[in-house]
N, CA, C and O atoms as a printed pandas DataFrame, in Angstrom:
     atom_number atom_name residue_name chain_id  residue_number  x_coord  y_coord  z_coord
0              1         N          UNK        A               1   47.434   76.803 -138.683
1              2        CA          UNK        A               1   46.788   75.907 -137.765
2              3         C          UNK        A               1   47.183   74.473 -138.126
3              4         O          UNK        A               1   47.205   74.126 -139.306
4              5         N          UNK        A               2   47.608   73.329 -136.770
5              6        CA          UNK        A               2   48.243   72.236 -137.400
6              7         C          UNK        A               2   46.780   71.301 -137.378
7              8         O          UNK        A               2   46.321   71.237 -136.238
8              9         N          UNK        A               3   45.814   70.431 -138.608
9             10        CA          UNK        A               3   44.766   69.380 -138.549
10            11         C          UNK        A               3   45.414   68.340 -138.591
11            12         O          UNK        A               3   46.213   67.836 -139.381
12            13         N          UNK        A               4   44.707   67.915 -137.065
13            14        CA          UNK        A               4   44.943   66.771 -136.786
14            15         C          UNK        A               4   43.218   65.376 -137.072
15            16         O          UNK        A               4   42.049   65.296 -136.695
16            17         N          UNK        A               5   44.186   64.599 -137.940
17            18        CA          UNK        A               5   42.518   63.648 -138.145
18            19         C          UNK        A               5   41.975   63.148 -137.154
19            20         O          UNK        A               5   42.649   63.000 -136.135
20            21         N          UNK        A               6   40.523   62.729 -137.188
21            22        CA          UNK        A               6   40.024   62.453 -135.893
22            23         C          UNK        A               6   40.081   61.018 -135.234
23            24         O          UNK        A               6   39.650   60.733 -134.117
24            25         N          UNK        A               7   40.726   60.123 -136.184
25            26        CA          UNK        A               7   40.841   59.019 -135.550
26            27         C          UNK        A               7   42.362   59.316 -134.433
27            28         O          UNK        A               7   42.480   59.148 -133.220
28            29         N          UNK        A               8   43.370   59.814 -135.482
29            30        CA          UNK        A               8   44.205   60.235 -134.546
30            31         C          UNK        A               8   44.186   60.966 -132.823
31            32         O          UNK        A               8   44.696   60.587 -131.769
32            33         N          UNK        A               9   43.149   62.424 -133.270
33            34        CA          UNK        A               9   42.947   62.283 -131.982
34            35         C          UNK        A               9   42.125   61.674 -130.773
35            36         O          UNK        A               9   42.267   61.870 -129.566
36            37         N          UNK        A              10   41.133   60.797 -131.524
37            38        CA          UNK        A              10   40.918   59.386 -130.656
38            39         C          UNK        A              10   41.965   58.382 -130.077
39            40         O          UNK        A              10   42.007   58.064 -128.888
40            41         N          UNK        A              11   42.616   58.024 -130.829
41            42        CA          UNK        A              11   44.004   57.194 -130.447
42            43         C          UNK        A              11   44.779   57.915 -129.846
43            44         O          UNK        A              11   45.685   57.180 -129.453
44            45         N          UNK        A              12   45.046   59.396 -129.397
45            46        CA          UNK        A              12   46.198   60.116 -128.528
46            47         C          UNK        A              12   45.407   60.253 -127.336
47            48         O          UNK        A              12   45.942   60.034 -126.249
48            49         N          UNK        A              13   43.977   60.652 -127.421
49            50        CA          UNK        A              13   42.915   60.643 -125.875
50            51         C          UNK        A              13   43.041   59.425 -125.341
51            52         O          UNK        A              13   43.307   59.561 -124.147
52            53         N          UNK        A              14   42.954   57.884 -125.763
53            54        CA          UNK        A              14   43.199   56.987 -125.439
54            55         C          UNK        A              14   43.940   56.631 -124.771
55            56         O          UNK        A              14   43.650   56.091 -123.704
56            57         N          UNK        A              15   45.339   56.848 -125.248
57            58        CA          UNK        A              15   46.649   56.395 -124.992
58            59         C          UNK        A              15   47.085   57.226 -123.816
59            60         O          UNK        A              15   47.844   56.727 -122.985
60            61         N          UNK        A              16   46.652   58.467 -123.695
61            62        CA          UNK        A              16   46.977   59.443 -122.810
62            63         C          UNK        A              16   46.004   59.181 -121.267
63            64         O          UNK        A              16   46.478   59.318 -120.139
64            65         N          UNK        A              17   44.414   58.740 -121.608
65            66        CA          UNK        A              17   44.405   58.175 -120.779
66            67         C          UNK        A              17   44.423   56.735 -120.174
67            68         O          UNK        A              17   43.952   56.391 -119.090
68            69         N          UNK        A              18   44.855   56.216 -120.796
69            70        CA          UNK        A              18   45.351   54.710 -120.028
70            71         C          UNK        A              18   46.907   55.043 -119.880
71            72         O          UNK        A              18   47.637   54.084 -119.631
72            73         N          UNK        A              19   47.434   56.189 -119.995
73            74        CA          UNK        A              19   48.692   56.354 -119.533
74            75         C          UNK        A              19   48.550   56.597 -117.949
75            76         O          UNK        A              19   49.166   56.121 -116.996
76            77         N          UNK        A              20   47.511   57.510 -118.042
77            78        CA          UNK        A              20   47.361   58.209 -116.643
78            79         C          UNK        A              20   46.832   57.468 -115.536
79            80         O          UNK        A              20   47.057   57.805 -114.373
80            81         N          UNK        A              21   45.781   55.961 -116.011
81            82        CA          UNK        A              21   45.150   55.268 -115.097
82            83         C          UNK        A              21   46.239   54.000 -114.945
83            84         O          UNK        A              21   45.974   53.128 -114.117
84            85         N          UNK        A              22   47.126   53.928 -115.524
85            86        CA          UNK        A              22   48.421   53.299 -115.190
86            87         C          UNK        A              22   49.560   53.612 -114.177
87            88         O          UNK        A              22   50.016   52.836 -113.337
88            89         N          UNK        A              23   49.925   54.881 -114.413
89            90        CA          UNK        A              23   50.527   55.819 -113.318
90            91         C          UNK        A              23   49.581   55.810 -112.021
91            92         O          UNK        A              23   50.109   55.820 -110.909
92            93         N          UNK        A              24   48.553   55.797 -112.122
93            94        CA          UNK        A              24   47.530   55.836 -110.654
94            95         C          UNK        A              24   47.352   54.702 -110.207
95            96         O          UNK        A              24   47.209   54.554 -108.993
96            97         N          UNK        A              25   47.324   53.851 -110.893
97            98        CA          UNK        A              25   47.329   52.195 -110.708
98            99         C          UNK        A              25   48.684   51.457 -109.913
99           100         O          UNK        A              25   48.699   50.442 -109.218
100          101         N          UNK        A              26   50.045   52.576 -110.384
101          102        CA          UNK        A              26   51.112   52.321 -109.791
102          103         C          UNK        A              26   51.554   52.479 -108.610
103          104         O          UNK        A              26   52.321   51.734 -108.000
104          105         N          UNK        A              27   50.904   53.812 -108.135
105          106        CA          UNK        A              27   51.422   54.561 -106.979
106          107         C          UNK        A              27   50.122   54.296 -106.015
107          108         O          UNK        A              27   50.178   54.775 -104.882
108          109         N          UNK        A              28   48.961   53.562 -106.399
109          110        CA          UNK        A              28   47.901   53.083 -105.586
110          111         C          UNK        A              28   48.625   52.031 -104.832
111          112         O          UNK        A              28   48.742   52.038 -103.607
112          113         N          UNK        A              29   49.035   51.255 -105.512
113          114        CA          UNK        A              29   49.590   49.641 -105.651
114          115         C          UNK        A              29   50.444   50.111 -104.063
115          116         O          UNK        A              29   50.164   49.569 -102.993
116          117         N          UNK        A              30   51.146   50.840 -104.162
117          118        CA          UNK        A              30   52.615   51.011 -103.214
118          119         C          UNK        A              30   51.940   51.380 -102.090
119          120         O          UNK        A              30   52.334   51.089 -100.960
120          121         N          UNK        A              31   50.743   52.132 -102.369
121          122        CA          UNK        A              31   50.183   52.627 -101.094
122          123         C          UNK        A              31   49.811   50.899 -100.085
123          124         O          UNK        A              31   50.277   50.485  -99.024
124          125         N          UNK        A              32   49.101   50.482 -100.755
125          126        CA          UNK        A              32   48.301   49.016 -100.514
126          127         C          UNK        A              32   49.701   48.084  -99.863
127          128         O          UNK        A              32   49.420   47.047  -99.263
128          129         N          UNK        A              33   50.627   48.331  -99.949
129          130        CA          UNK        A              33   51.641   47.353  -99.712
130          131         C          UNK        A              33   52.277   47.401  -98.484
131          132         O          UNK        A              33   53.404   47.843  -98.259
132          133         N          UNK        A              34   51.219   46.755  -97.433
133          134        CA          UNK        A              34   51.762   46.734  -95.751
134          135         C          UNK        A              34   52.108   46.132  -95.196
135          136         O          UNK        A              34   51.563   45.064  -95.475
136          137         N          UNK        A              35   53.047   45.949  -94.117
137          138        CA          UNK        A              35   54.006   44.603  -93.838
138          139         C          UNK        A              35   52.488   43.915  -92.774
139          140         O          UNK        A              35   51.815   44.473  -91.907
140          141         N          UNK        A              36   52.444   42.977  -93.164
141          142        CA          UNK        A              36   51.038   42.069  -92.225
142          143         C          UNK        A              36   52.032   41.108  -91.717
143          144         O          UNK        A              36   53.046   40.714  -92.294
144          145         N          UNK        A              37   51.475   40.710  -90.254
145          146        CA          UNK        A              37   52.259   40.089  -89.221
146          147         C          UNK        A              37   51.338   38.760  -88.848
147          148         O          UNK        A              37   50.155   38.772  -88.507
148          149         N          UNK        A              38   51.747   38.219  -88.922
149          150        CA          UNK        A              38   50.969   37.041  -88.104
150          151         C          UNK        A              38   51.178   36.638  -86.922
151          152         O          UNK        A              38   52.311   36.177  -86.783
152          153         N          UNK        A              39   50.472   36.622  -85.908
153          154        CA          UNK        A              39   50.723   35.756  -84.285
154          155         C          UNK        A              39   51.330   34.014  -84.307
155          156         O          UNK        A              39   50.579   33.041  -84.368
156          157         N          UNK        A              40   52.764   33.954  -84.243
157          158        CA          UNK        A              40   53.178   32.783  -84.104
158          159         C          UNK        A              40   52.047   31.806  -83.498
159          160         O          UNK        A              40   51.726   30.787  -84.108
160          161         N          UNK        A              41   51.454   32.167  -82.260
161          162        CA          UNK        A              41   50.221   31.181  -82.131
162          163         C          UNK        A              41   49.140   30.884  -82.764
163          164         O          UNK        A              41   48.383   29.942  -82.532
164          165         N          UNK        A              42   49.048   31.764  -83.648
165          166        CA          UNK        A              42   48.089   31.439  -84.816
166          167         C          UNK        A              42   48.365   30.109  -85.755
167          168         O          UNK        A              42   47.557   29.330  -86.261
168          169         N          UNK        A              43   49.561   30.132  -85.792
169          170        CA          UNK        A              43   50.213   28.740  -86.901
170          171         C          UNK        A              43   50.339   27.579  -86.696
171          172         O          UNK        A              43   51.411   27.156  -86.264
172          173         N          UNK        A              44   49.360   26.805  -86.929
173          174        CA          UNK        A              44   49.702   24.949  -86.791
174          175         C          UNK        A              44   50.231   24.548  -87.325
175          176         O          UNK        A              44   50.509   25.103  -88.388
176          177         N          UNK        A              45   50.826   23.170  -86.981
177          178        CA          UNK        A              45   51.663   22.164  -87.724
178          179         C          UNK        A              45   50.650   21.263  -87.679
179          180         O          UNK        A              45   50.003   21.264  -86.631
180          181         N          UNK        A              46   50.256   20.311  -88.726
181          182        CA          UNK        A              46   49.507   18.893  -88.178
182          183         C          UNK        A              46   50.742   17.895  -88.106
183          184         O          UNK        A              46   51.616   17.890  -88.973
184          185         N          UNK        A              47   50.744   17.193  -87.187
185          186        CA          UNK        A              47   51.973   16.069  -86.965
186          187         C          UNK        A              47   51.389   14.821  -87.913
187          188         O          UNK        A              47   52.209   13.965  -88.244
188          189         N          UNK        A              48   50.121   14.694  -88.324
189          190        CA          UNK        A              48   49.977   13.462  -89.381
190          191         C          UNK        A              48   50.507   13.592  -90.563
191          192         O          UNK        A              48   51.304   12.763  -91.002
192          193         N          UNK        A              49   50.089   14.760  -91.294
193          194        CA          UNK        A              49   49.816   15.107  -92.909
194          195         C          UNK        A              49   50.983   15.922  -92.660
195          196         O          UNK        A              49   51.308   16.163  -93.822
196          197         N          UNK        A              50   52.142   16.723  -91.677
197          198        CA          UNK        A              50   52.810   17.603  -91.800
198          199         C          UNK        A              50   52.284   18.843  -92.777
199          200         O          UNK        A              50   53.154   19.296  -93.523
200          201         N          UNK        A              51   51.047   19.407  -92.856
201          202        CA          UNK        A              51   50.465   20.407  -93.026
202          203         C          UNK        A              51   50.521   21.380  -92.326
203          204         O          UNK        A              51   50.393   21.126  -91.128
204          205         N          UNK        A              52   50.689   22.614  -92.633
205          206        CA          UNK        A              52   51.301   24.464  -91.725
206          207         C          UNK        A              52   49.772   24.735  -91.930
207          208         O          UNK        A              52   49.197   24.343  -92.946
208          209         N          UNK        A              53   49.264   25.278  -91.134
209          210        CA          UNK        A              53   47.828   26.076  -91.472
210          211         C          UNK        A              53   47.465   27.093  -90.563
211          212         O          UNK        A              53   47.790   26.957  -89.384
212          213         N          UNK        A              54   46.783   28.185  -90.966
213          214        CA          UNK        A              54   46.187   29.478  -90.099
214          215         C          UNK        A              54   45.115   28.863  -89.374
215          216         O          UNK        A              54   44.147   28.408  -89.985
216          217         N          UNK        A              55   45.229   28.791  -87.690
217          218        CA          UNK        A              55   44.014   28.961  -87.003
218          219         C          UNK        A              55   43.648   29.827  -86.289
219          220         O          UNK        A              55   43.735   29.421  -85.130
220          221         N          UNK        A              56   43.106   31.279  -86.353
221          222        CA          UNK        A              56   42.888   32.047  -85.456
222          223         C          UNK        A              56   41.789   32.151  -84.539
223          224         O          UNK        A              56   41.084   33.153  -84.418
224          225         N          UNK        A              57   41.672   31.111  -83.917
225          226        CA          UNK        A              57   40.725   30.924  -82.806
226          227         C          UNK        A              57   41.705   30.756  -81.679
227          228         O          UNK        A              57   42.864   30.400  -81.891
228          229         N          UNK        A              58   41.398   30.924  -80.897
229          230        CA          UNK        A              58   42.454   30.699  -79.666
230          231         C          UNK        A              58   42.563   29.312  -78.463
231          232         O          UNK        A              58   42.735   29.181  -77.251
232          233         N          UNK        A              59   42.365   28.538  -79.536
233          234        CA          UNK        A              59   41.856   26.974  -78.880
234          235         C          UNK        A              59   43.114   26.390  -78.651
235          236         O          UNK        A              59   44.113   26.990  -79.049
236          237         N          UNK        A              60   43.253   24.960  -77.882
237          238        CA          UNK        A              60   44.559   24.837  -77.392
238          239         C          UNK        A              60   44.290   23.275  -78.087
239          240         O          UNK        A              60   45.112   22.390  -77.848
240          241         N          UNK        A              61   43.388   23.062  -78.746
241          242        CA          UNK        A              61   43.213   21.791  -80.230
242          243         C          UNK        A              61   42.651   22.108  -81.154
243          244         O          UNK        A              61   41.438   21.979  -81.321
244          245         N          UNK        A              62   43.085   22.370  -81.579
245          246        CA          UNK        A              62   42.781   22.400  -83.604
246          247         C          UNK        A              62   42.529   21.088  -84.479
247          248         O          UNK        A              62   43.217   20.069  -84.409
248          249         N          UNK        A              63   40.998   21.358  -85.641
249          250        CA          UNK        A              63   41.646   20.241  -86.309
250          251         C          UNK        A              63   42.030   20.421  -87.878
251          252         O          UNK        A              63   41.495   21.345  -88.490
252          253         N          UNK        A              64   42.728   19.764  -88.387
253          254        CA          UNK        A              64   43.495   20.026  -89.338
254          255         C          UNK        A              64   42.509   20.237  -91.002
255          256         O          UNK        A              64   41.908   19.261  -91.451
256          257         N          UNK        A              65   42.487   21.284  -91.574
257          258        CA          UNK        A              65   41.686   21.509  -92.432
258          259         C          UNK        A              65   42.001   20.119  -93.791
259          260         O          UNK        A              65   41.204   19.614  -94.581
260          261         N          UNK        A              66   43.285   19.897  -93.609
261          262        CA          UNK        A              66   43.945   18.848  -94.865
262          263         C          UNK        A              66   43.335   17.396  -94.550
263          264         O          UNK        A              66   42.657   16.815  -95.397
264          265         N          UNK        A              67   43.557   16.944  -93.531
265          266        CA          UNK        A              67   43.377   15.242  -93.309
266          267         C          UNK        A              67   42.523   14.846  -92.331
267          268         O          UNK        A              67   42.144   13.679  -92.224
268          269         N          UNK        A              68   41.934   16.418  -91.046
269          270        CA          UNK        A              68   40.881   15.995  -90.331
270          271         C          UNK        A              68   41.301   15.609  -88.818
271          272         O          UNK        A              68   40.538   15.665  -87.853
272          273         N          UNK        A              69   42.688   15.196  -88.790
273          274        CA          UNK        A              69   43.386   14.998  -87.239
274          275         C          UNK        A              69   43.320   16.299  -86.116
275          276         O          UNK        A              69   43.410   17.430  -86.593
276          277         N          UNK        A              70   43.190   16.174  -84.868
277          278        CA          UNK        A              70   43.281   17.078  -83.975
278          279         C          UNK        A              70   44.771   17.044  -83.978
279          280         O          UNK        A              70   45.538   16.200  -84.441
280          281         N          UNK        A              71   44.984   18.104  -83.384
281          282        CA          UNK        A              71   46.514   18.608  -83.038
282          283         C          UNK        A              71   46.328   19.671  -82.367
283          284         O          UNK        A              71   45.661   20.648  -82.706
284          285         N          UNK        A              72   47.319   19.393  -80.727
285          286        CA          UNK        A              72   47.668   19.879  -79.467
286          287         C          UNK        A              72   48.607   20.991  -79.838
287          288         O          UNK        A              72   49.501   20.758  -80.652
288          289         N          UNK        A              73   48.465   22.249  -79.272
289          290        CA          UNK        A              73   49.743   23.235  -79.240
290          291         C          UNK        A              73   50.195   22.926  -78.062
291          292         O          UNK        A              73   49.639   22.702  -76.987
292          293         N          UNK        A              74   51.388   22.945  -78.438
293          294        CA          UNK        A              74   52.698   22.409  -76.992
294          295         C          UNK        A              74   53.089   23.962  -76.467
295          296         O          UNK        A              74   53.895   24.118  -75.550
């Protein structure tokens, strides 16, 4: 019979499982990874501050979260 000490097999249960919640952690990850699209009309420019920003309201003036200016979609 091969004795194995018990810290040892504390340190191989360990290792074996944070091996396994690593591998699951990996192939979770890939699942999670979806191409997200944004609506070109969603995207402002501010013409003051030249700031890009998400507005998804469907308003035809926005105001700019950075400096506070309205800005027209053309």
């Amino acid at each position: 019979m091969i004795s194995i000490d018990f810290s040892l097999t504390v340190a191989l249960f360990t290792a074996v499982s944070l091996g396994a919640l690593l591998v699951i952690w990996v192939f979770s990850r890939k699942q999670k990874d979806k191409e997200l699209s944004l609506n070109p009309a969603f995207i402002w420019f501010c013409s003051v501050c030249t700031y890009n920003y998400v507005n998804t309201k469907e308003d035809k003036i926005s105001v700019c979260p950075r400096c506070g200016s309205y800005n027209k979609k053309e």
